[in-house]
N, C-alpha and C positions, 0 to 999 in steps of 0.2 A: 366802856367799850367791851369788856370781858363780859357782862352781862350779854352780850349783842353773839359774840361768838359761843358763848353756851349754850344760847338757843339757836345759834345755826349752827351746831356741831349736828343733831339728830337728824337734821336736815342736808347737812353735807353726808354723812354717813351711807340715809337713804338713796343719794346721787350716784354714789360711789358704787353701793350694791348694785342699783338697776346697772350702773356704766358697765360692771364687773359681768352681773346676768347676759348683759347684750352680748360682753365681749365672749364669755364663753358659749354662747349661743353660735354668734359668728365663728367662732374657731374650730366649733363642732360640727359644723355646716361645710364650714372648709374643709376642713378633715375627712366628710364621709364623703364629699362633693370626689376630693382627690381618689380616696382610698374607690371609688368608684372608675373614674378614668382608668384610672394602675388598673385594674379587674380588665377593662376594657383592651387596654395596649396589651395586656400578660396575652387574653384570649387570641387578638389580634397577631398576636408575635408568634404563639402557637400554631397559629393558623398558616401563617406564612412561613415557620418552619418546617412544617407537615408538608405543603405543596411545594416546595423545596427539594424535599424529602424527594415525593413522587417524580419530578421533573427527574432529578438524576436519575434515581433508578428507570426511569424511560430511557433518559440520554445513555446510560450504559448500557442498558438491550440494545439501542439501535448500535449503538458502536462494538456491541458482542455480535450482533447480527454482521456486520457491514465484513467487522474479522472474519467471521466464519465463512464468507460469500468469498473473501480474499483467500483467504487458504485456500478454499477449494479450487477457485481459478489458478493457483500458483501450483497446485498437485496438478491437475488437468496440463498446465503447460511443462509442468515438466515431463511429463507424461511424453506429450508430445515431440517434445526435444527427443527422449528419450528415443522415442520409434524413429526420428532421423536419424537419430545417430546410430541406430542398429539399421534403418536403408542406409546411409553412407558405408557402414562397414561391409553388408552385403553389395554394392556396389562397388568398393573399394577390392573386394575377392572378387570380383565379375574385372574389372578393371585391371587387375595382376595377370588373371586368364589372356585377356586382350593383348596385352602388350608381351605374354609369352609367348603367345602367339605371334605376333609381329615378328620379335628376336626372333623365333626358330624359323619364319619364313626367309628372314633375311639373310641365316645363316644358311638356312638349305638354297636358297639362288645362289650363294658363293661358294658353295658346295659343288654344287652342279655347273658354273661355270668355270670351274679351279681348271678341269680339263680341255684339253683340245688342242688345235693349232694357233700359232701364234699370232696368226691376224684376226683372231676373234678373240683370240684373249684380252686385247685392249678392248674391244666390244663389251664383251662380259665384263670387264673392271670398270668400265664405268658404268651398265647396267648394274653392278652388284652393288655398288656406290649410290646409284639413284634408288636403290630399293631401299638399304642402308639408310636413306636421309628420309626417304618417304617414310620407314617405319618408326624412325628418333620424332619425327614431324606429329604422329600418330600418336605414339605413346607421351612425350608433350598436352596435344590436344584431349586427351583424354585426362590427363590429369590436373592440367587446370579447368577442364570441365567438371569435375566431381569437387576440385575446390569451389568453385564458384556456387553449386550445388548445394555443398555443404556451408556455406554464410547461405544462399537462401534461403535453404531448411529451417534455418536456429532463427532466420533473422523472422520468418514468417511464423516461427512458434513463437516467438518473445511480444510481436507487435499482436497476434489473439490475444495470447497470456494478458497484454496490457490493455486491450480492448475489452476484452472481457472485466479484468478489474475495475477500469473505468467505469462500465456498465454497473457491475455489483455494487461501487458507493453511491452511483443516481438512485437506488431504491430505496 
C-alpha cells in the first residue's frame, strides 16, 4: 500500500498546486474586484461631499440674503417709529399750546366775571364754572386723543415693520 501512496504523492501534490493556483487566482480577483468598488464608493462619497459642500453654501447665502432683507425692514421700521414719535412730540407741544390756551380763557371769563352786582354774580359763577368744565373737558379730550394717536402710530409702524419682514423671507 505505501507503493500506491508514493505514486499518488506527485499526483496529489499537482492537485494541491492547481487547488492553490485557483485559490490565488480567485483571491486576486476578489481583491481587485473589491479594491475597485472601494475606488467607486471613495469617488462616489467625494462626490456627495462636494454637493453637500455646494448646498450649504447656497443655504447660507439665502439665509445671509433673507438676514439682510430683515435688517433693512427693521431699520426702515424703526425709522418710522422714529418720525411718530418725533409727530407725537410735535403734537404733544401743539397739544400744551391748546390746553394753555384753554386754562388762560377759563381764567380770563372769571376774571371778567369776578366784578359787578350781585345778581349776576351768581350768573357769572356758574358761567365761569361751565367754562371751567368745558375747558377740563377739552384738555381731557385732547390728550387722550394724542394717546390714542400715539399706540396707532407705533402700532401701524410695527405691523409694516412685520409685513414687510414677512414679505423679505417669501423671496
Amino acid at each position: 500500500m505505501s507503493a500506491i501512496w508514493l505514486k499518488a504523492i506527485p499526483y496529489i501534490a499537482a492537485v494541491l498546486l492547481v487547488a492553490g493556483a485557483l485559490f490565488g487566482v480567485y483571491h486576486h480577483g476578489v481583491t481587485v474586484t473589491n479594491d475597485e468598488w472601494q475606488a467607486k464608493w471613495n469617488e462616489r462619497d467625494a462626490r456627495d461631499e462636494a454637493a453637500q459642500a455646494a448646498n450649504e453654501a447656497a443655504e447660507r447665502a439665502k439665509e445671509q440674503s433673507r438676514q439682510q432683507a430683515i435688517n433693512k425692514v427693521v431699520q426702515n421700521g424703526q425709522a418710522l417709529i422714529d418720525t411718530a414719535a418725533a409727530a407725537v412730540t410735535a403734537a404733544n407741544r401743539e397739544s400744551d399750546r391748546l390746553r394753555s390756551a384753554a386754562d388762560g380763557l377759563a381764567g380770563s371769563v372769571s376774571a371778567s366775571q369776578a366784578g359787578g352786582n350781585s345778581c349776576t354774580a351768581a350768573a357769572s359763577a356758574a358761567a365761569t364754572r361751565a367754562v371751567m368744565v368745558l375747558a377740563d373737558v377739552l384738555k381731557r379730550a385732547d390728550q387722550r386723543a394724542g394717546d390714542m394717536a400715539t399706540v396707532a402710530d407705533q402700532a401701524r409702524a410695527r405691523g409694516l415693520t412685520c409685513e414687510q419682514a414677512y414679505d423679505a423671507l417669501g423671496k
